[in-house]
Structure formats: C-alpha cells, structure tokens
N, C-alpha and C positions, 0 to 999 in steps of 0.2 A: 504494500500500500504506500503510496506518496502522498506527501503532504507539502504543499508550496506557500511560504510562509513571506508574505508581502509587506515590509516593514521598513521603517525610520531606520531602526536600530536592532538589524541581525545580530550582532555581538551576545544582546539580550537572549536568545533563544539560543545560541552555539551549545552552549554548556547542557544544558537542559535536555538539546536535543541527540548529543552528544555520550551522556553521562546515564549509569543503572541500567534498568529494565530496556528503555528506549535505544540506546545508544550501543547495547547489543543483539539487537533486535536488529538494527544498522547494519552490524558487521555482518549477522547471517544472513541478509539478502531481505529479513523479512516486512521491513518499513525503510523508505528512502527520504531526506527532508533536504529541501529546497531553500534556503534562505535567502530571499530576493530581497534588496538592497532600491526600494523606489529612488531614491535619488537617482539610478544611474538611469533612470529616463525618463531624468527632469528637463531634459531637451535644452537646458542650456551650461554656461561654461561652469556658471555659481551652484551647479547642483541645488537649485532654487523648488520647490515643489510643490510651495505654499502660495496662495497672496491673501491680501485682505478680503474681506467680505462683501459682496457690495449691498447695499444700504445701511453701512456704516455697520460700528459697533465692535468689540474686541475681540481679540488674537486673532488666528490668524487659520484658514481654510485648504485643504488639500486639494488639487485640481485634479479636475475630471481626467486632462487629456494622458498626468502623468498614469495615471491607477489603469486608463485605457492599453495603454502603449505596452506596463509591465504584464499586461496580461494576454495583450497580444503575443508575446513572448512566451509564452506558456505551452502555446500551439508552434511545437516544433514536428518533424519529419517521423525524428526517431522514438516519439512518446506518446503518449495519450493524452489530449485536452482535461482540464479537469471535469469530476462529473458534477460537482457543485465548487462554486463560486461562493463565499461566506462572507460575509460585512459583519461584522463586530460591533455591534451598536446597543446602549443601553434601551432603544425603541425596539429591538428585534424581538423573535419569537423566543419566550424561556428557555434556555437548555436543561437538559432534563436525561435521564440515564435513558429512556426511552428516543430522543433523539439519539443520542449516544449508540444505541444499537441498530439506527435506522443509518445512520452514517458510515459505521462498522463496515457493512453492506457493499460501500464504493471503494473503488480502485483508487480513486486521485481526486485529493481535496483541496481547495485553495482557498486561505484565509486572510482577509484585509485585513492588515492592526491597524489606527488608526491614533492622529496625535492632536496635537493643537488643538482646535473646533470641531475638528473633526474631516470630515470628506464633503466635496460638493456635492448636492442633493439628488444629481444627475448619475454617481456614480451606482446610486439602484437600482439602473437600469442596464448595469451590466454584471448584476450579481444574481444565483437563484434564491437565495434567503437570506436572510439577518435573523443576528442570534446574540441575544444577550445573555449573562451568565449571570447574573442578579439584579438586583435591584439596589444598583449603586454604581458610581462614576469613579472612573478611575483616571490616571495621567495619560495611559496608552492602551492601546487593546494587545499586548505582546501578552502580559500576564493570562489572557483572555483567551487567548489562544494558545497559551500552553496548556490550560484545563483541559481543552476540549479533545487537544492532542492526546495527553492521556488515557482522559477517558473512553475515547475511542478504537486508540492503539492498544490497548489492552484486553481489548474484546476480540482483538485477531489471531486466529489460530498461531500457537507457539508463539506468542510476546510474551505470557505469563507462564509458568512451570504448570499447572494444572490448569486445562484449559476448558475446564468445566465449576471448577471455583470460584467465577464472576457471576455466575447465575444463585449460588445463595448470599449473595451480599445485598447492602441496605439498595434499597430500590429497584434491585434487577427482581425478588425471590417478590415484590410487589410492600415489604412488611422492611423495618428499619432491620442492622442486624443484632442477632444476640450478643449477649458479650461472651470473653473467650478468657480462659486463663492458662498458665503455663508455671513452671517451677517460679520460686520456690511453691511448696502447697500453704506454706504457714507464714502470714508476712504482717509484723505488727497488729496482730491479731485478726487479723482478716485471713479467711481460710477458701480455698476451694469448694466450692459445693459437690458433696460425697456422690453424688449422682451420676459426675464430669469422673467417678475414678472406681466406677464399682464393675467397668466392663459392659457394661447392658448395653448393646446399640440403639435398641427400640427406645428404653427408658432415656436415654443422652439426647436423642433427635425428638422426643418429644418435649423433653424438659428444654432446649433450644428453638424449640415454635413457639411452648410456650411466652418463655420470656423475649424472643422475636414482635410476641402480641402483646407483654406487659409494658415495655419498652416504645411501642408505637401508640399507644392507646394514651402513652403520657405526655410522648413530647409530638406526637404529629397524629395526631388521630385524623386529620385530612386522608390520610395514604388506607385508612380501612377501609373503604366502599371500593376500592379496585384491587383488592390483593390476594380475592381469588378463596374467600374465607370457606371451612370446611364446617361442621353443622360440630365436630371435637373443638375449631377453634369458637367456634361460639360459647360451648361449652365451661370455655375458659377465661373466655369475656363476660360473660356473666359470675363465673368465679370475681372477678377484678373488680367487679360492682357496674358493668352496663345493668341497665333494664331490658326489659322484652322490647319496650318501644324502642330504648337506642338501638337496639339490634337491626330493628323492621326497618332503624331509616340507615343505617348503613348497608341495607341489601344483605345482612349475612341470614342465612340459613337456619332454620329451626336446629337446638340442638339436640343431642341423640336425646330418645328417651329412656327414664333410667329403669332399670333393669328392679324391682322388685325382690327383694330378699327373703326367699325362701323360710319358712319357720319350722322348726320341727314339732309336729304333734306329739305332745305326752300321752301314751297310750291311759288308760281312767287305771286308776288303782284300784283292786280288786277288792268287792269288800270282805272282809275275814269274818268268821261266824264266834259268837261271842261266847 
C-alpha cells in the first residue's frame, strides 16, 4: 500500500514514517511513503506557495494551482494514481476506525497537510473526501495524517504480528477494549483478577466481554446501539444496572431466560404406629 504525503514540512513525517511497526513494514515491501515537499511546485524561484486572502483579513492561504500541479505529479507511467485524494480539514467527515477499515481496502492514498489558513477553497475540487480527526485545530495537518497512517496501515495484512488482533480492539470488536494485565501478579496491592490465571478459556473471554461492556456502558455508552449486542450481553447490562427500557432503546436483545432451579421433593415421613 502507498501513501503520498503532501506537505510544508516532510522532515515532520520522515521519522514517523521511517521508525517501529511502519518503517519495517517499509523494508519488507509491504507499505511504501511518499513525502512530497509542495514547495517544489511552487512555480516560482522563492519556493512561494502561499499568498494573502482576498477580501482581506489574516495569514496567509495555500494556492490552488500549487496543491494542483503536486498532484498532477502523482500520475506517473510506472504507478498507480491514487484511489482517494484526502484534505485534512477540521470541516471534513469524522475519522473513525470504521473509515479506517474502509480505506485499508485501497492501494494508494494521498493526503493534503495543510498550514497557515489553510488551502484555497477550490482545492475540493480536486480531492474525493475531507477528513477530520476531531474536533479541534491544530498548526498543521502533518500530525493528522500520521493518525490516519497508522491507523490504516495496520489493518494490512502482515504490518502487525497477529493479523487478526485489530479486530478485538476498542472500536473494530464495535465495544471499547477490556483491560489487560501482565507480571508482576501483585503490585502495591493491586492484584490480577484470578479469572485472567485459572486457565478457563470460556470463563477468560467471557469475563473480557464482560468488562468490554462494563467499560463502554461508563465512558461511551454512545458505541452500545451498534456493537452487535448478544441477549448474554444484555444479561450483563442489566447486571450493571440498565433497565428493560435502556435496553429497548439501545436495540439490545431480550436476555436469556433464567433457567429455574430445580427443588428436590422430600419424600412425606412415614407415620410410625404408636
């Protein structure tokens, strides 16, 4: 997969893209990055790329014809065009894991950073989307486009050692993730839970859904209506303290019905003759 990274300031993304996971992902062929340097076809001697606004008002605008020309460039003999064009804009559509695996999907990405004011307003018209990554402003879109790098490049076959290990994480499995623990077991008084160390697969992946569910129900209960709830996880939602009604408005499932505990009859005592 390639990723063509459109920017003021390559330097910023060298290391990043260079370095860990990414950077040998690099060497085995399996992600290639582009760092394009807009200046150099700023079409004049000052490597100029900006100018003022017009109808006044402060800093200063990236021109159309430059962001045009670097991407003209993209469309060479021996490669592929990209299959999405990307503006980095805090107007664009949320990024989201679920983008994230819709983008996975393409061959060859290309991502605008953007600085100063930003881009002339013309440049949307040679991009397939705009993508913001929160809801907040930054000095550049480089940071913005390393996120997305990431989280994109990691969802491709052999970037990650297990490459079925991104599907139970926070957002892909639809539910935030559980927590996890590792040595020591005993740490200022805070201990493993016996669960995590008794060997039971069944009891380990259930007692990891659940707090999957205890964990999403506190900090993002937004992400319960899509996450795919099962009539057990309900079960345990109502453990937590939902109602029947919270249930019915997040779309989860009736939970199982409980099973009836058998009694045993005491046969009558016989009576004895007096």
């Amino acid at each position: 997969m390639r990723f063509s990274l459109l920017t003021l300031f390559p330097e910023l993304l060298r290391p990043f893209t260079s370095e860990a996971l990414l950077g040998k992902a690099a060497v085995k062929g399996l992600l290639a990055f582009d760092l394009i340097d807009l200046r150099e076809y700023a079409g004049n001697r000052w490597r100029k790329v900006d100018d003022s606004p017009y109808g006044g008002g402060a800093g200063m605008v990236i021109r159309v014809d430059v962001v045009e020309a670097a991407l003209q460039a993209l469309h060479q003999p021996d490669s592929a065009p990209p299959d999405e064009v990307i503006l980095l804009t805090p107007a664009g559509q949320p990024f989201t894991q679920k983008v994230a695996e819709e983008l996975s999907e393409k061959n060859h990405l290309a991502l605008l950073c953007g600085r100063y004011e930003g881009f002339d307003a013309r440049v949307e018209t040679l991009v397939t989307r705009e993508i913001s990554i929160g809801d907040f402003v930054m000095m550049g879109g480089e940071a913005a486009a390393a996120c997305i790098v990431e989280a994109v490049a990691r969802l491709r076959p052999g970037v990650i050692g297990d490459e079925e290990s991104w599907r139970a994480d926070s957002y892909s499995s639809g539910l935030l993730d559980y927590p996890e623990y590792t040595r020591p077991a005993q740490w200022q008084g805070l201990g493993v839970p016996d669960v995590l160390q008794g060997g039971h697969h069944a009891a380990i992946e259930r007692w990891r859904r659940d707090k999957a569910l205890e964990r999403t129900w506190e900090r993002r209960p937004d992400l319960l209506p899509t996450a795919g709830l099962t009539p057990h996880d309900s079960a345990t939602l109502l453990a937590l303290g939902l109602s029947t009604e919270q249930l019915r408005e997040i779309g989860a499932p009736l939970p199982p019905p409980q099973r009836r505990r058998r009694t045993k009859k005491t046969p009558p005592v016989p009576e004895t003759e007096p």
